[in-house]
C-alpha atoms as an extended CHARMM CRD file, in Angstrom:
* protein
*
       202  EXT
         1         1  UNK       CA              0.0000000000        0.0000000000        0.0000000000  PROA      1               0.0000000000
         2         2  UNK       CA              1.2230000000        3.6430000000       -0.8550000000  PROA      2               0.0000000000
         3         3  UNK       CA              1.8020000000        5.4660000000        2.2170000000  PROA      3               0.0000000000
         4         4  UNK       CA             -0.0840000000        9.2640000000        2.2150000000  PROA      4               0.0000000000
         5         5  UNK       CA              3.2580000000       12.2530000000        2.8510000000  PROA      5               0.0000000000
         6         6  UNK       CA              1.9910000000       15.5530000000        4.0030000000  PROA      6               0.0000000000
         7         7  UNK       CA              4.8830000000       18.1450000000        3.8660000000  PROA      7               0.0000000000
         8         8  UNK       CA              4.8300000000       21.7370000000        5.3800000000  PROA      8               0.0000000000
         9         9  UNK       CA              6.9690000000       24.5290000000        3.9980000000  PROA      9               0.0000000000
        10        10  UNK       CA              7.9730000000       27.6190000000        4.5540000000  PROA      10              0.0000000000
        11        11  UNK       CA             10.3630000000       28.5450000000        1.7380000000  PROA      11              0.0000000000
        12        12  UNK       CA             11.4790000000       27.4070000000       -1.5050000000  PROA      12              0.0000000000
        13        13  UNK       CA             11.2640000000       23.8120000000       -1.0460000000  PROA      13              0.0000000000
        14        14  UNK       CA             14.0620000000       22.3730000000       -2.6000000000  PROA      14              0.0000000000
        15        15  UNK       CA             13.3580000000       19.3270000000       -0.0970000000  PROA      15              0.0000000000
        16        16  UNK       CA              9.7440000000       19.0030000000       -1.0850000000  PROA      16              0.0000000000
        17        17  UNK       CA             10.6730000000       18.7750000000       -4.7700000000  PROA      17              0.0000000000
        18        18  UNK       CA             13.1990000000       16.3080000000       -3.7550000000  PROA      18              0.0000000000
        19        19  UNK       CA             10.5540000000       13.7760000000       -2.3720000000  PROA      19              0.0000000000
        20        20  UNK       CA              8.0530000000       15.0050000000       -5.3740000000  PROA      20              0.0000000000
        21        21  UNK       CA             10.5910000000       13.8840000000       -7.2560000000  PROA      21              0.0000000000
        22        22  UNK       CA             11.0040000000       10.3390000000       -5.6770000000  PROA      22              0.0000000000
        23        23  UNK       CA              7.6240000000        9.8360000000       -4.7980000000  PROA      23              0.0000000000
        24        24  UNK       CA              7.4190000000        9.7700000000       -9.2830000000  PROA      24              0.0000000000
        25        25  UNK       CA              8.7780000000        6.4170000000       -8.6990000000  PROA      25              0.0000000000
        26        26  UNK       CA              5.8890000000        3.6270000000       -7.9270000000  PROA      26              0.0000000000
        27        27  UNK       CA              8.7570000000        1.8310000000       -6.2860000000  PROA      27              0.0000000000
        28        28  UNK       CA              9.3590000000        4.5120000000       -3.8520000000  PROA      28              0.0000000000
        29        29  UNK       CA              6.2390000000        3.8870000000       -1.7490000000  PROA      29              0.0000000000
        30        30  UNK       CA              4.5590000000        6.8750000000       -1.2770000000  PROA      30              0.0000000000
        31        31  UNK       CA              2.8920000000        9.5370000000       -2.3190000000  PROA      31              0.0000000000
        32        32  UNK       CA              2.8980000000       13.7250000000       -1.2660000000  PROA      32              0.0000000000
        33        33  UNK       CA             -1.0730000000       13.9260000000       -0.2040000000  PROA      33              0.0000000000
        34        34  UNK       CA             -0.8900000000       17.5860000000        0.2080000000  PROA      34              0.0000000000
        35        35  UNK       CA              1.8930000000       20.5770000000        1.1990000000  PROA      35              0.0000000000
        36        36  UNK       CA              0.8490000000       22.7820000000        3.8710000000  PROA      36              0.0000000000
        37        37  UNK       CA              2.4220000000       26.8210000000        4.4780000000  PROA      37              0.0000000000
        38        38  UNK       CA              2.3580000000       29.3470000000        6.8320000000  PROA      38              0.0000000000
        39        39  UNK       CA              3.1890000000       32.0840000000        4.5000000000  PROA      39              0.0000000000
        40        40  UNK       CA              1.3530000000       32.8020000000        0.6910000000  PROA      40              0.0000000000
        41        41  UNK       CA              3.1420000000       33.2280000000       -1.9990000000  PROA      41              0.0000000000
        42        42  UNK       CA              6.6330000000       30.9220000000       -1.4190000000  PROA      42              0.0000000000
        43        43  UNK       CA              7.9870000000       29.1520000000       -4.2140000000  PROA      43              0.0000000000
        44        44  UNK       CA              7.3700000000       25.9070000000       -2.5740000000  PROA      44              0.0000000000
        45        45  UNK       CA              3.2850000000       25.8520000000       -2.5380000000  PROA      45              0.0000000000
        46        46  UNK       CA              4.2190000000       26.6130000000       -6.6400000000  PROA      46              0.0000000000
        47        47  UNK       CA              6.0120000000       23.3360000000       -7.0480000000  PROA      47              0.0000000000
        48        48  UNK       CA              3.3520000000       21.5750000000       -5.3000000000  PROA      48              0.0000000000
        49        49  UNK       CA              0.6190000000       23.3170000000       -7.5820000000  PROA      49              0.0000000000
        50        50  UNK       CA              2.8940000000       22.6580000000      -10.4320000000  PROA      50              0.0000000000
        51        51  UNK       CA              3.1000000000       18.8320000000       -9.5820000000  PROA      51              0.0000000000
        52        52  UNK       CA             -0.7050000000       18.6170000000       -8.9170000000  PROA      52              0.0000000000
        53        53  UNK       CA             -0.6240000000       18.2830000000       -5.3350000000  PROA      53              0.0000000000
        54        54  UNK       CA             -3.7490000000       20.1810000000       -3.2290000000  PROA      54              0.0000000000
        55        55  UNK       CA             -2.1190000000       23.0900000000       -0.8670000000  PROA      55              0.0000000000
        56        56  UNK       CA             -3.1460000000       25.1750000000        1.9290000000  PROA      56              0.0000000000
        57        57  UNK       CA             -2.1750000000       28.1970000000        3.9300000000  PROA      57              0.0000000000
        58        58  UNK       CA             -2.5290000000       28.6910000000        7.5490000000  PROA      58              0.0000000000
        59        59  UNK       CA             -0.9580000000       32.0520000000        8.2930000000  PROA      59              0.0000000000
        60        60  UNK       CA              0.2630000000       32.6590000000       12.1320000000  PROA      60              0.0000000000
        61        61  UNK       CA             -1.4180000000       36.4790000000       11.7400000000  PROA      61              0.0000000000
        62        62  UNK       CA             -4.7000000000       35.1010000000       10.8680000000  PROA      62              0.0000000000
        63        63  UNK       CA             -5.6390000000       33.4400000000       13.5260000000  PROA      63              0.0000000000
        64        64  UNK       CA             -6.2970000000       35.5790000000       17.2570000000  PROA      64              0.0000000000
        65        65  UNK       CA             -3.5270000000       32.9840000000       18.8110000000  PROA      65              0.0000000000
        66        66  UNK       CA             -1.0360000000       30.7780000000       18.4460000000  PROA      66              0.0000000000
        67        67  UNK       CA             -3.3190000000       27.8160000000       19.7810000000  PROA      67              0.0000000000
        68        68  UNK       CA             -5.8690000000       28.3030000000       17.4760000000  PROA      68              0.0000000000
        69        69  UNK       CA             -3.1620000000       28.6500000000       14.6920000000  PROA      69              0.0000000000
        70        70  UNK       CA             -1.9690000000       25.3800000000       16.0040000000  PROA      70              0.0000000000
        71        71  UNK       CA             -5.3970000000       23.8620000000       16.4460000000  PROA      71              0.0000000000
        72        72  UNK       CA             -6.6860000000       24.4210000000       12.3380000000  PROA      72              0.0000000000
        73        73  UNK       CA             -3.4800000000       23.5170000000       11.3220000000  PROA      73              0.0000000000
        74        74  UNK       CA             -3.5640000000       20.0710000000       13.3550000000  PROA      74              0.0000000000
        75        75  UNK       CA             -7.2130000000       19.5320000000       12.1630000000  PROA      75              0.0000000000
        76        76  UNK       CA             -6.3250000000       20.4360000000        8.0730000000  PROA      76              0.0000000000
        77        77  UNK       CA             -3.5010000000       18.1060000000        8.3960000000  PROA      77              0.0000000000
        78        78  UNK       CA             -5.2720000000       15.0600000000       10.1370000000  PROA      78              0.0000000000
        79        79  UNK       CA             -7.8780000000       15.7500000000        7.4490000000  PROA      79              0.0000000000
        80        80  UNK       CA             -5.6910000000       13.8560000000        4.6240000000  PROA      80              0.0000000000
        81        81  UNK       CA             -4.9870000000       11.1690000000        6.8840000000  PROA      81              0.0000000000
        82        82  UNK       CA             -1.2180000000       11.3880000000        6.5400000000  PROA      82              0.0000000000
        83        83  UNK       CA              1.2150000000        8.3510000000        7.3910000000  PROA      83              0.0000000000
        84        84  UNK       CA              4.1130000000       10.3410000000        7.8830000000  PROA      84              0.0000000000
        85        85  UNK       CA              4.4250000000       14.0940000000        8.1030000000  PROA      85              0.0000000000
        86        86  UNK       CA              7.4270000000       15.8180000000        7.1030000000  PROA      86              0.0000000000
        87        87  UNK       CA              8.7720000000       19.3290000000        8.3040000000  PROA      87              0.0000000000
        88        88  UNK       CA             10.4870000000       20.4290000000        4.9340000000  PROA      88              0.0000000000
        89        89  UNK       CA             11.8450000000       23.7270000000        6.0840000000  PROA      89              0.0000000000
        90        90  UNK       CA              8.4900000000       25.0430000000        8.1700000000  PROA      90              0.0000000000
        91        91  UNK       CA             10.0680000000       27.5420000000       10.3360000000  PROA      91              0.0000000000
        92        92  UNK       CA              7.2440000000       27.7160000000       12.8070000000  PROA      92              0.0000000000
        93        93  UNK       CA              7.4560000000       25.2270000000       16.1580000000  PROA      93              0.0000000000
        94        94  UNK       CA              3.7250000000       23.4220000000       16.5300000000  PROA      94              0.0000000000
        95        95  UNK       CA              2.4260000000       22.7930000000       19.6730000000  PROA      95              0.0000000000
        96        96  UNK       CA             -0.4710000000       21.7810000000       22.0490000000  PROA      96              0.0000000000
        97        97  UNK       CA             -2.9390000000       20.1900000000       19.7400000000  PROA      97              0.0000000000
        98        98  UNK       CA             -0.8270000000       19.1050000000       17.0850000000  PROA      98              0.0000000000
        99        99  UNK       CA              1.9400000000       16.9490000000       19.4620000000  PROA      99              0.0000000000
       100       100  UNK       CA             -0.4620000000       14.5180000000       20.6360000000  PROA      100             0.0000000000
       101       101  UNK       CA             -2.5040000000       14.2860000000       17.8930000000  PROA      101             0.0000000000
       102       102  UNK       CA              0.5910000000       14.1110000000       14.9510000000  PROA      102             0.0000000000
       103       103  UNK       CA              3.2650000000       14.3970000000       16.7310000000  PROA      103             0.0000000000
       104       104  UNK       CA              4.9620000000       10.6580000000       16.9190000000  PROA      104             0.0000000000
       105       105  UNK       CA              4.3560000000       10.4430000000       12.6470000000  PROA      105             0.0000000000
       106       106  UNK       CA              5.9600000000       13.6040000000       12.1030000000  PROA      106             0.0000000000
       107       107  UNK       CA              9.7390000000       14.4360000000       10.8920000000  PROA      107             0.0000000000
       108       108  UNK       CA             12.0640000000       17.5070000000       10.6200000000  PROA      108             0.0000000000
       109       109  UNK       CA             15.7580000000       18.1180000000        9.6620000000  PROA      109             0.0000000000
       110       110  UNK       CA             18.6480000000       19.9680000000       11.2960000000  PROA      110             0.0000000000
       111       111  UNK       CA             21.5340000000       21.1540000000        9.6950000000  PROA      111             0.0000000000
       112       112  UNK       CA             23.9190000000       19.9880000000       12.5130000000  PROA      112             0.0000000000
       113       113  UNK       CA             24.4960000000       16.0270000000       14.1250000000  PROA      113             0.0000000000
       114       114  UNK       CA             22.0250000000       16.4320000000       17.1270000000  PROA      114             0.0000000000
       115       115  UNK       CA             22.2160000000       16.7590000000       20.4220000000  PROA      115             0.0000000000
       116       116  UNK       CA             25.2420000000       19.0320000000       19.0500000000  PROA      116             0.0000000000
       117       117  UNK       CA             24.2350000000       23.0390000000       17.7750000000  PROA      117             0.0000000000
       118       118  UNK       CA             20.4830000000       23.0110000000       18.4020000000  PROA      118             0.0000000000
       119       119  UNK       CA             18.8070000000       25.9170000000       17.4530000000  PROA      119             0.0000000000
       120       120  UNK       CA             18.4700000000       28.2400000000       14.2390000000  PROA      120             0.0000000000
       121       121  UNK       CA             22.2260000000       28.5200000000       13.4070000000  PROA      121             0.0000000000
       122       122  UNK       CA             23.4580000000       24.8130000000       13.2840000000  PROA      122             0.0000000000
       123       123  UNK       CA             26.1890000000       25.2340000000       10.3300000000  PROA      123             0.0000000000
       124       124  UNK       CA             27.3700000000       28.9250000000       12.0560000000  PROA      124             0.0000000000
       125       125  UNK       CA             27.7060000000       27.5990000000       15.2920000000  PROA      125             0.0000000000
       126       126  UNK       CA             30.0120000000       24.1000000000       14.3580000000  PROA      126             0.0000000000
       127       127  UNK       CA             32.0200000000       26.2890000000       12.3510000000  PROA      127             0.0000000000
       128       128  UNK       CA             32.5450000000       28.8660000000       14.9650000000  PROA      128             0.0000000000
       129       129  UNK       CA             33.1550000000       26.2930000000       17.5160000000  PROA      129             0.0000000000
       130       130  UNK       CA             35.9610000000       24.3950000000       14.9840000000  PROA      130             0.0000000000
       131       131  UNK       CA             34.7770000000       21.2140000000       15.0990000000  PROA      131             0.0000000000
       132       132  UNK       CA             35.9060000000       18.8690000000       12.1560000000  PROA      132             0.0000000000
       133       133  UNK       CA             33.1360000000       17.0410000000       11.2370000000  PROA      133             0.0000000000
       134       134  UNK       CA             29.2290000000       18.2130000000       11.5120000000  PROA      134             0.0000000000
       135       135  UNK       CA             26.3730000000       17.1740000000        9.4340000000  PROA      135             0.0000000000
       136       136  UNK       CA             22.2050000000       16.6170000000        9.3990000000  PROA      136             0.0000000000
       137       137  UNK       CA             19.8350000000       14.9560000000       11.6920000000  PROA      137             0.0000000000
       138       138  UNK       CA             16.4360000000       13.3840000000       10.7640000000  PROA      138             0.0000000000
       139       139  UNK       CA             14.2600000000       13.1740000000       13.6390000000  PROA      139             0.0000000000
       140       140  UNK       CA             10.7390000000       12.4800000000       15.1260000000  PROA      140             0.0000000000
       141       141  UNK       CA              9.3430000000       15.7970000000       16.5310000000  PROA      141             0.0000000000
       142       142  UNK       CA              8.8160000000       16.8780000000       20.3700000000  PROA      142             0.0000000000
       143       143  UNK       CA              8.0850000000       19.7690000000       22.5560000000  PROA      143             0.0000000000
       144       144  UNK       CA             11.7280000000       20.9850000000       22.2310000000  PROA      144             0.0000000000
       145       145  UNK       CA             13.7960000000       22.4250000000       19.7970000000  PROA      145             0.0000000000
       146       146  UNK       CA             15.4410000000       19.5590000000       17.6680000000  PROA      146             0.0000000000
       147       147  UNK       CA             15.7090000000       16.9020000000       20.8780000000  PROA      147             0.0000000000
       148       148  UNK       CA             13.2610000000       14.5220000000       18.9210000000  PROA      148             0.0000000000
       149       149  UNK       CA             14.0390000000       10.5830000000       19.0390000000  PROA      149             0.0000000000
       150       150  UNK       CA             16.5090000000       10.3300000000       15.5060000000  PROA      150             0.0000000000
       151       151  UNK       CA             15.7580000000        8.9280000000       12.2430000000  PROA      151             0.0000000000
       152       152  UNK       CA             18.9320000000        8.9220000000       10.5910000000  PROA      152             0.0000000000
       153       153  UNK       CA             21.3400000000       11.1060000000       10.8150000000  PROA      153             0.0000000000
       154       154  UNK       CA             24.6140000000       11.6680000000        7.5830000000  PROA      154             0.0000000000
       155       155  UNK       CA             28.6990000000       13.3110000000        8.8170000000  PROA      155             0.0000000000
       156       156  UNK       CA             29.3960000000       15.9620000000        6.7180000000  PROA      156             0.0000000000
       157       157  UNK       CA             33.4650000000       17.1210000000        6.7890000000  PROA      157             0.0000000000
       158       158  UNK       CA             34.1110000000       20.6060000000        7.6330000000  PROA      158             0.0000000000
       159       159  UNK       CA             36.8010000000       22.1290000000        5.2870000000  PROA      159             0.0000000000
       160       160  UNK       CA             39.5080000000       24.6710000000        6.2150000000  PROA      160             0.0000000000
       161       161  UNK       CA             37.9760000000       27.2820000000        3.9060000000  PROA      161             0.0000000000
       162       162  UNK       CA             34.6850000000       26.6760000000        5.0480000000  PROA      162             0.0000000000
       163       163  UNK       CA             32.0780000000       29.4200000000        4.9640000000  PROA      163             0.0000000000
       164       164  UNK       CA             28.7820000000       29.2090000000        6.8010000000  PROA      164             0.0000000000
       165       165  UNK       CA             27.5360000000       29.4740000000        3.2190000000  PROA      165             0.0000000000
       166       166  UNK       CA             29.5990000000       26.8430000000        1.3870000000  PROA      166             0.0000000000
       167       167  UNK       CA             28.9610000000       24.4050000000        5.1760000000  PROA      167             0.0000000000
       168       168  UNK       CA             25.5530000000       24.6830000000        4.8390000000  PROA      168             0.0000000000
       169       169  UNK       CA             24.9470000000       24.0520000000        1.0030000000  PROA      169             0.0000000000
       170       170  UNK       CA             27.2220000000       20.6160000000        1.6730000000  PROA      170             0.0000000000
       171       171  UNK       CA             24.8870000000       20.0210000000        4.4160000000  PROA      171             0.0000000000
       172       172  UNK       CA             21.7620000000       20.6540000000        2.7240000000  PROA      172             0.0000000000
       173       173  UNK       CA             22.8960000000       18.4290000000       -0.4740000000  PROA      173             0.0000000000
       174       174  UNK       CA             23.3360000000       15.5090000000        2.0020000000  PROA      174             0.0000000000
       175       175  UNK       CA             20.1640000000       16.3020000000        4.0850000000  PROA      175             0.0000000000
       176       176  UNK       CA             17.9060000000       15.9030000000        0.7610000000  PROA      176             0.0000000000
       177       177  UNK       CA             19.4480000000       12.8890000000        0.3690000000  PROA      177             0.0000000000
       178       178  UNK       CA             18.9520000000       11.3400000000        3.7270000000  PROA      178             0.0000000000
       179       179  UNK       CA             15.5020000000       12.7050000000        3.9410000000  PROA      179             0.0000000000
       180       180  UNK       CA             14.1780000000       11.0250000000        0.6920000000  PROA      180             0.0000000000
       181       181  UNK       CA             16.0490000000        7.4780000000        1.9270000000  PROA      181             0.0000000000
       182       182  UNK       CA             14.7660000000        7.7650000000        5.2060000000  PROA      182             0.0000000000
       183       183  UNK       CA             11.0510000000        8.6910000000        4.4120000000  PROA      183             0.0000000000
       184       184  UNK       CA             10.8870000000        6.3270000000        2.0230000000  PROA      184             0.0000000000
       185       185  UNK       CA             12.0840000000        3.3190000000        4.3480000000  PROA      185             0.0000000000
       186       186  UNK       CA              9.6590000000        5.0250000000        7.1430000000  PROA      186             0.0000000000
       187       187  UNK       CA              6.9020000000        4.9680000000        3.7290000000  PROA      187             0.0000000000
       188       188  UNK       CA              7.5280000000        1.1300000000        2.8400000000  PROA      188             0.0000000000
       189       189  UNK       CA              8.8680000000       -0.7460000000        6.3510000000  PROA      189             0.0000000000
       190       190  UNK       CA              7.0860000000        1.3840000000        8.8170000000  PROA      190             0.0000000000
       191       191  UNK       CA              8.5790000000        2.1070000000       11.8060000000  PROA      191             0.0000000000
       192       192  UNK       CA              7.9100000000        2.6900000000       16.0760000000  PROA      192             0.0000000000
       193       193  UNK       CA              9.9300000000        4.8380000000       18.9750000000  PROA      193             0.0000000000
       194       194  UNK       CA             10.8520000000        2.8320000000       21.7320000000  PROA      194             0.0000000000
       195       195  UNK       CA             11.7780000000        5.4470000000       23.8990000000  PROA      195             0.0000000000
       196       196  UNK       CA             14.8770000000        7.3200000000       22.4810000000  PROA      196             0.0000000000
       197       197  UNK       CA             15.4480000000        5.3630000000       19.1440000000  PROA      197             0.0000000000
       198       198  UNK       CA             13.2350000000        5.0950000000       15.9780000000  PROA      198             0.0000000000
       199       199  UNK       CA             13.1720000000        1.6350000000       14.4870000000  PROA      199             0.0000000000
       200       200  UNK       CA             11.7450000000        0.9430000000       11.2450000000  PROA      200             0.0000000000
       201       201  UNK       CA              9.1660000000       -2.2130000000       10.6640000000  PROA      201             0.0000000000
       202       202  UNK       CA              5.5530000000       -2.2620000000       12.2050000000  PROA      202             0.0000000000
């Protein structure tokens, strides 16, 4: 059985056009159900019209609170039944009625090998604190900032000319490609949290 993706964006959504792009392939296992935004207008929710996949747009400032925001946006996204969630670059945290009710099927990235450089500026902070190697972590969400149980995680070298900028791309490139792996295995084996570690199979 093709398992039902749901991906929310907040940007261009290079990641979402990355599993678009896999999900073309019967043999991949799943399908993208629907892509989600907080903001109108981003060149993501365009790729998803362009591949023919329904959107919608839940804007923060359109709602009179956060927990309402959070509320609708739990109840559009349980409406297309989703098997697995995925956090493609939405830059907003969700909260109190989506956790319980989505929470354990849903996945985001960071741009650093968690528990290490939490937080907003992964790629800055590993390069400001000179470590050698850093990378990208896959994980199941919680109520804290990237401390979810892991997915997968891929080592990316830091180089001795090393921007943030030219860090980052290198990370990005290999967390498209660990994302689309890992979703799909999560799309065709399944998979559970016992406690801290995410194992795939029913």
């Amino acid at each position: 059985m093709t398992a039902r993706l749901l991906v929310l964006v907040s940007g261009s959504g290079t990641n979402l056009q990355a599993l678009l792009d896999a999900c073309a392939d019967p043999s991949y296992g799943a399908e993208v159900v629907a892509v989600g935004a907080d903001r109108d207008g981003i060149q993501a929710l365009t790729r998803a019209e362009q591949a023919g996949v329904p959107t919608f747009v839940h804007r923060v400032d359109d709602f009179p609170s956060r927990a309402e925001w959070d509320a609708a946006v739990t109840g559009e996204v349980s409406s297309y039944r989703p098997d697995v969630v995925v956090l493609a670059g939405f830059m907003k945290l969700l909260g109190s009625s989506y956790l319980p009710a989505l929470g354990a099927r849903t996945v985001n990235t960071h741009p650093a090998l968690s528990p290490s450089f939490p937080g907003m500026h992964g790629p800055r902070d590993a390069l400001e604190y000179g470590v050698r190697v850093t990378g990208c972590t896959l994980f199941v969400i919680d109520d804290g900032v990237d401390t979810g149980p892991i997915v997968d995680q891929r080592a990316v070298r830091v180089e001795d000319d090393d921007t943030v900028e030219t860090l980052h791309e290198r990370i990005k490139s290999a967390e498209r490609s660990m994302l689309v792996e890992a979703v799909g295995r999560m799309a065709r084996e399944g998979f559970r949290i016992e406690g801290r570690r995410v194992r795939f199979g029913g």
